[in-house]
C-alpha positions as CSV (number, residue, x, y, z in Angstrom):
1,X,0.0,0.0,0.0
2,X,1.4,3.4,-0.5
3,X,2.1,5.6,2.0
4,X,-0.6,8.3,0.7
5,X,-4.0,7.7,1.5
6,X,-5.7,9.4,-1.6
7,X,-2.7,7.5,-3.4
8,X,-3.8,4.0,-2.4
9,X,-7.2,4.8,-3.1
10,X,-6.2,5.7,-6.6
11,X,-4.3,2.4,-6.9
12,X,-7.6,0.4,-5.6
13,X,-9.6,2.2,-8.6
14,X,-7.1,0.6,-11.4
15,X,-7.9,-2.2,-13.2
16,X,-4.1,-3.8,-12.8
17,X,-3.2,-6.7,-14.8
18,X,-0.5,-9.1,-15.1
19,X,1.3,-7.8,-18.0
20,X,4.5,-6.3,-17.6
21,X,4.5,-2.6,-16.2
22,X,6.0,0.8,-17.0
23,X,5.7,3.5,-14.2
24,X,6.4,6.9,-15.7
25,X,7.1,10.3,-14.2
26,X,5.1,12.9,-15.8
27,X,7.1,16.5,-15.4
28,X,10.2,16.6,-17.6
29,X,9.3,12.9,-18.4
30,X,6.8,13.4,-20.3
31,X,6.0,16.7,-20.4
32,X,8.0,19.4,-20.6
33,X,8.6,21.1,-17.4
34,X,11.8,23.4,-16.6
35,X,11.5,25.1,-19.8
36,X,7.8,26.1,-19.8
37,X,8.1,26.7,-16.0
38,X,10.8,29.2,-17.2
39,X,8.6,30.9,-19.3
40,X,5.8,31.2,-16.8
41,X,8.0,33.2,-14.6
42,X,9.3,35.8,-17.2
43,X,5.7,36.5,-17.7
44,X,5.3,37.3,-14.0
45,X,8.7,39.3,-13.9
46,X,10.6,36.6,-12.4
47,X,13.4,34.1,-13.5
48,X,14.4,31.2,-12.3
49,X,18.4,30.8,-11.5
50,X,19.1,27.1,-11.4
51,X,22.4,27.4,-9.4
52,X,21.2,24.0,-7.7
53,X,18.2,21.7,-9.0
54,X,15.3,23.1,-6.9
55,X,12.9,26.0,-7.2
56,X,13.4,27.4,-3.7
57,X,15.9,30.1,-3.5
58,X,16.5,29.8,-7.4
59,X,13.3,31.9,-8.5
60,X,14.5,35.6,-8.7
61,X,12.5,39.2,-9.2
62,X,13.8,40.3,-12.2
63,X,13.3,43.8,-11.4
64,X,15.1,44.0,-8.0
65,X,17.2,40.4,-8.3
66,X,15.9,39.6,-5.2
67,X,15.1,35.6,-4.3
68,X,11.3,35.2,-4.5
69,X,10.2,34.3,-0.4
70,X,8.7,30.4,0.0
71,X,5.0,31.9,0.1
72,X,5.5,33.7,-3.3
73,X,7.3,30.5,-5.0
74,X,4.5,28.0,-3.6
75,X,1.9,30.7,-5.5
76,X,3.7,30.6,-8.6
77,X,4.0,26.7,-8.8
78,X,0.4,26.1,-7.8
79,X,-0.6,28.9,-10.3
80,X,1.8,27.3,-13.3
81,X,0.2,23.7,-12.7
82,X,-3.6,25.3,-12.5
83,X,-2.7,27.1,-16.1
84,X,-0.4,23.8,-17.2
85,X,-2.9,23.3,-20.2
86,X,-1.7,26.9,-21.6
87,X,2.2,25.7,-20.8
88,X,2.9,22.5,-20.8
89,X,4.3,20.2,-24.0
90,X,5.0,16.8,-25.1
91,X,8.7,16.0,-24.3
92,X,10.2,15.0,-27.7
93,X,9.7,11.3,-29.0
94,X,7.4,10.4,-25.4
95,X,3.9,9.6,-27.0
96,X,5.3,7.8,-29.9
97,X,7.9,5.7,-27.8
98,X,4.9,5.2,-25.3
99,X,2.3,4.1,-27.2
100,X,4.9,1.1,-29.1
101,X,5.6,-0.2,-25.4
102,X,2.0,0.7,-24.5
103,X,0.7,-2.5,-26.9
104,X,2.8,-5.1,-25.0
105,X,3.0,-3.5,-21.4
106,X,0.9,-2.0,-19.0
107,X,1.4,1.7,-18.9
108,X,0.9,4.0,-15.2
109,X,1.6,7.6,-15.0
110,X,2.3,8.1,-11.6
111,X,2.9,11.9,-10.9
112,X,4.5,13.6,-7.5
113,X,1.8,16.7,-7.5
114,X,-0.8,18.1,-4.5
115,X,-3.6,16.0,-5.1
116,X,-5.6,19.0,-5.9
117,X,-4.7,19.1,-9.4
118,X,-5.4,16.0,-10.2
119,X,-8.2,16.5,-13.1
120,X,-6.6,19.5,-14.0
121,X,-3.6,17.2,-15.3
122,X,-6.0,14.4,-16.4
123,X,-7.9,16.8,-18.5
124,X,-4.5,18.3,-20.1
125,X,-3.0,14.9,-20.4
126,X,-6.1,13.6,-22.1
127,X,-5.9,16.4,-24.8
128,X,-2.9,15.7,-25.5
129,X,-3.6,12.0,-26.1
130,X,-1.8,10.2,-23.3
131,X,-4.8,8.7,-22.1
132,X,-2.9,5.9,-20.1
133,X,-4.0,5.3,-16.5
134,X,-2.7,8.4,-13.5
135,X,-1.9,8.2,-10.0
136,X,-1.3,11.4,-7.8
137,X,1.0,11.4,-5.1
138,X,2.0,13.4,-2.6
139,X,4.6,10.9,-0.6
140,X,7.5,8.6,-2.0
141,X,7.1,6.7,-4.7
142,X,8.5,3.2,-4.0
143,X,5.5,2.1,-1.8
144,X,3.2,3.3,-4.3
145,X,5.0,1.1,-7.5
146,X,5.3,-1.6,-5.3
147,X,1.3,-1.4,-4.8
148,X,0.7,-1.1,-8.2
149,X,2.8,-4.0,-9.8
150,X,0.7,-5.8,-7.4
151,X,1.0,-9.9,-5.7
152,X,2.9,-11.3,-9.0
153,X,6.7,-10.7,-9.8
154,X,5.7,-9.2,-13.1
155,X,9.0,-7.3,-14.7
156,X,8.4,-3.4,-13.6
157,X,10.2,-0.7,-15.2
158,X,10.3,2.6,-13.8
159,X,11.3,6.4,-15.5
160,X,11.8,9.2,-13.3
161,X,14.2,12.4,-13.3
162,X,14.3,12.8,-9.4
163,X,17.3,10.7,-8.0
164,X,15.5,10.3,-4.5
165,X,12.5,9.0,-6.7
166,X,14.8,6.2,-8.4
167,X,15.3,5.7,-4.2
168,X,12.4,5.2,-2.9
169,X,11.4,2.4,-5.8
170,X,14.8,0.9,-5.6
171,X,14.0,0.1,-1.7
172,X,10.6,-0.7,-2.1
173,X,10.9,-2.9,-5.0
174,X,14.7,-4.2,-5.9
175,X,14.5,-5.6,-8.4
176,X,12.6,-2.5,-10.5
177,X,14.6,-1.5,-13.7
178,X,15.0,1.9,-13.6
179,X,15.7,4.8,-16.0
180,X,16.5,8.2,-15.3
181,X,15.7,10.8,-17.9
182,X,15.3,14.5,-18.2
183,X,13.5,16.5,-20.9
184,X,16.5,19.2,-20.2
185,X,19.0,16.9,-19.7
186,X,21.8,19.5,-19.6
187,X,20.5,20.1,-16.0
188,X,22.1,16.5,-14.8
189,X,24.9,17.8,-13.5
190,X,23.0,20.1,-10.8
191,X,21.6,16.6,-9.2
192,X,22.8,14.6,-6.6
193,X,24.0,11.0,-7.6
194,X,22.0,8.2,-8.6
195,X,21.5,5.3,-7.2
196,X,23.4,2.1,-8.1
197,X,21.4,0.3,-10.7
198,X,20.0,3.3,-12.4
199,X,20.0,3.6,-15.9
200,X,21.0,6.7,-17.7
201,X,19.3,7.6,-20.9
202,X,19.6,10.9,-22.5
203,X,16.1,10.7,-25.2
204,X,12.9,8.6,-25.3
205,X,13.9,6.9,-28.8
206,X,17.4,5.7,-26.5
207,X,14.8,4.9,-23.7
208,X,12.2,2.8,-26.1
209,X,14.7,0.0,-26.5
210,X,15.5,-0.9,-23.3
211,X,12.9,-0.6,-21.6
212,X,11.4,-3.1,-24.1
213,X,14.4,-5.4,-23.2
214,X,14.1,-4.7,-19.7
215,X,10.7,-5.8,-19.8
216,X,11.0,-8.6,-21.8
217,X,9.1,-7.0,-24.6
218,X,9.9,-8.0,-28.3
219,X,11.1,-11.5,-28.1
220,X,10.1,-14.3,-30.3
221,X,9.1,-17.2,-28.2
């Protein structure tokens, strides 16, 4: 069971199978994240620094260069994921490399975001054709995988651009193939290390591949 409440509940709804199963990330996974997030902030007067990976202490008035306080970034991310529809793109090669694993695998979006905008992203997701199932969550994401590849030992592959994400799964579920890819990945080197065992991949047509042969996708019996 995850560790999120609303999260386990979302899990219950699914109907799981036994195929194998891809967990993706959605922000700079799938959608494009940093760059329209950049964007959002000129439009407010603001910019956003990147002298480490996070948004607190890196957003910046660009009037006064002062650092935006914690109440002012929190406003500006919860107003950028309200608006996401109006920002928000395809990363390149995602819903083509998605929807080839997508007829052999189970596919489960499962996105760290407040719980609140939950349909907001469902609706944006769903207009841009990535119907595939989504889970909100709002604690690690290890327990949550682990609840969705469910009782069997089906092969589970996992993509996410958070190290501490890549983490969680590893310690909830071992044996989890995991892939770490950024939709900006000349950011990489602002991020802390990644775990053994993770796989770096720098595109989604260098991804498709091997998460096919990491799940076992592809072969001729």
């Amino acid at each position: 069971m995850s560790d999120d409440p609303e999260t386990a509940r979302q899990i219950a709804e699914l109907s799981l199978d036994t195929r194998p199963l891809l967990v993706l990330d959605v922000d700079d996974v799938i959608l494009e994240f940093i760059g329209p997030f950049m964007r959002y902030l000129d439009a407010e007067g603001h910019e956003l620094a990147m002298k480490t990976f996070r948004l607190h202490g890196n957003i910046v008035n660009r009037a006064t260069g002062e650092p935006a306080d914690s109440q002012t970034v929190a406003a500006f991310i919860a107003a950028f994921f309200d608006g996401q529809a109006n920002w928000q793109t395809v990363a390149e090669g995602a819903a083509p490399t998605i929807s080839d694993i997508a007829g052999e695998a189970e596919i489960v979006l499962l996105t760290a975001m407040p719980h609140r905008f939950r349909e907001t992203r469902r609706a944006h997701l769903d207009a841009l054709g990535l119907t595939y199932p989504m889970v909100t969550t709002e604690a690690p994401k290890g327990p949550a995988l682990k609840a969705l590849r469910g009782a069997s030992l089906r092969p589970v592959a996992f993509v996410d651009d958070i190290p501490h994400n890549h983490k969680s799964v590893l310690e909830a579920v071992p044996d989890a193939n995991c892939f770490h890819l950024m939709s900006m990945p000349e950011l990489r080197g602002l991020l802390p290390p990644l775990p053994d065992g993770v796989a770096v991949v720098e595109t989604w047509t260098d991804a498709g591949p091997k998460i096919k042969a990491a799940l076992g996708l592809g072969r001729v019996s």
